[in-house]
N, C-alpha and C positions, 0 to 999 in steps of 0.2 A: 171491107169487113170492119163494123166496130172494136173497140175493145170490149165491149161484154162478151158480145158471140166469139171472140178470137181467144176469151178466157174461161168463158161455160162449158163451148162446145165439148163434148165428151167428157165434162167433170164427172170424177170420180166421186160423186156423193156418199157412197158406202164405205169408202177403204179409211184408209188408216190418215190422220193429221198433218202427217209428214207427206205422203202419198197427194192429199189435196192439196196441201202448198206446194209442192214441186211442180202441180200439174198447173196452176195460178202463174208462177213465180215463173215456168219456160215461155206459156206462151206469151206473157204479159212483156217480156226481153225482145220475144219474138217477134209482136206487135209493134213495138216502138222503134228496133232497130227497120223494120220496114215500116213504117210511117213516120219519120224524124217531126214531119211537120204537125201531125195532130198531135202528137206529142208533147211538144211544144206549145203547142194550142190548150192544151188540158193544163198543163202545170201555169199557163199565164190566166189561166180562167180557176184557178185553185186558188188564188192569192186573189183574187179579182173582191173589190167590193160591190161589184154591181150584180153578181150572181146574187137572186132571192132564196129567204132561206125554204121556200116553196121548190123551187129548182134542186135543191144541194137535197131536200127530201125525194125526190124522184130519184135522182140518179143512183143515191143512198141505197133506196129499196129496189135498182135496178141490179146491185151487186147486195143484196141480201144476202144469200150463201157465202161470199168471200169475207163479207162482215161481221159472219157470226165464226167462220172459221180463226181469222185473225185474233177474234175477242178471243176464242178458247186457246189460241197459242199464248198473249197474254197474261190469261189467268193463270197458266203453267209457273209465271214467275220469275221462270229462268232471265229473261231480258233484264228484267228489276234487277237481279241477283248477282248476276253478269253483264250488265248495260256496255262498260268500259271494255271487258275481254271482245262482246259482240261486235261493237264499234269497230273498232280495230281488225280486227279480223272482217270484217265487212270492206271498210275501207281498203284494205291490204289486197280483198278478193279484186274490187273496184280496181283500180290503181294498174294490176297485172295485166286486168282485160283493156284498160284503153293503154297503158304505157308498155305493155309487153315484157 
C-alpha cells in the first residue's frame, strides 16, 4: 500500500480539525513503522536535488486534502505562538516512544 491510500483511506473529510489530523497523524506512524524502507526512500528523495519541480507538483496535489488541512492548522497560529512549548513537548513525546 502507498502512503496516500494508507492516509486517505476513510478520511474523515467532514469532522472536525483535530479529528482529521489524528486520522493523517495514526496511519502515516503506521505506514512507516511498517515500511521502514520506503520511508527512508521518501525523506532521501525530500532533500534530493534531482526531484523536478514538475514531480514535487504531482505528489503535492496527490495529498491536496492533507495540505490544505495542515495549512488551516497553521493559520490557527498556535505553532507561531507556542513554536518552543510545541517543540519540546513534541520532542519529549519522540524521545519516550523510541527510548522508553
Amino acid at each position: 500500500m502507498d502512503l496516500r491510500d494508507a492516509m486517505m483511506t476513510g478520511y474523515p473529510a467532514g469532522k472536525s480539525l483535530i479529528d482529521r489530523n489524528r486520522h493523517v497523524w495514526d496511519r502515516y506512524i503506521r505506514w512507516g513503522s511498517a515500511h521502514p524502507l520506503k520511508r527512508r526512500a521518501m525523506r532521501q528523495l525530500a532533500v534530493s536535488d534531482r526531484i523536478t519541480e514538475e514531480s514535487k507538483k504531482l505528489v503535492g496535489g496527490a495529498f491536496g486534502e492533507v495540505n490544505d488541512m495542515m495549512r488551516a492548522c497553521v493559520a490557527g497560529g498556535a505553532m507561531t505562538a507556542q513554536a518552543k512549548r510545541y517543540t519540546k513537548g513534541g520532542f519529549d513525546a519522540f524521545w519516550k516512544g523510541v527510548a522508553g
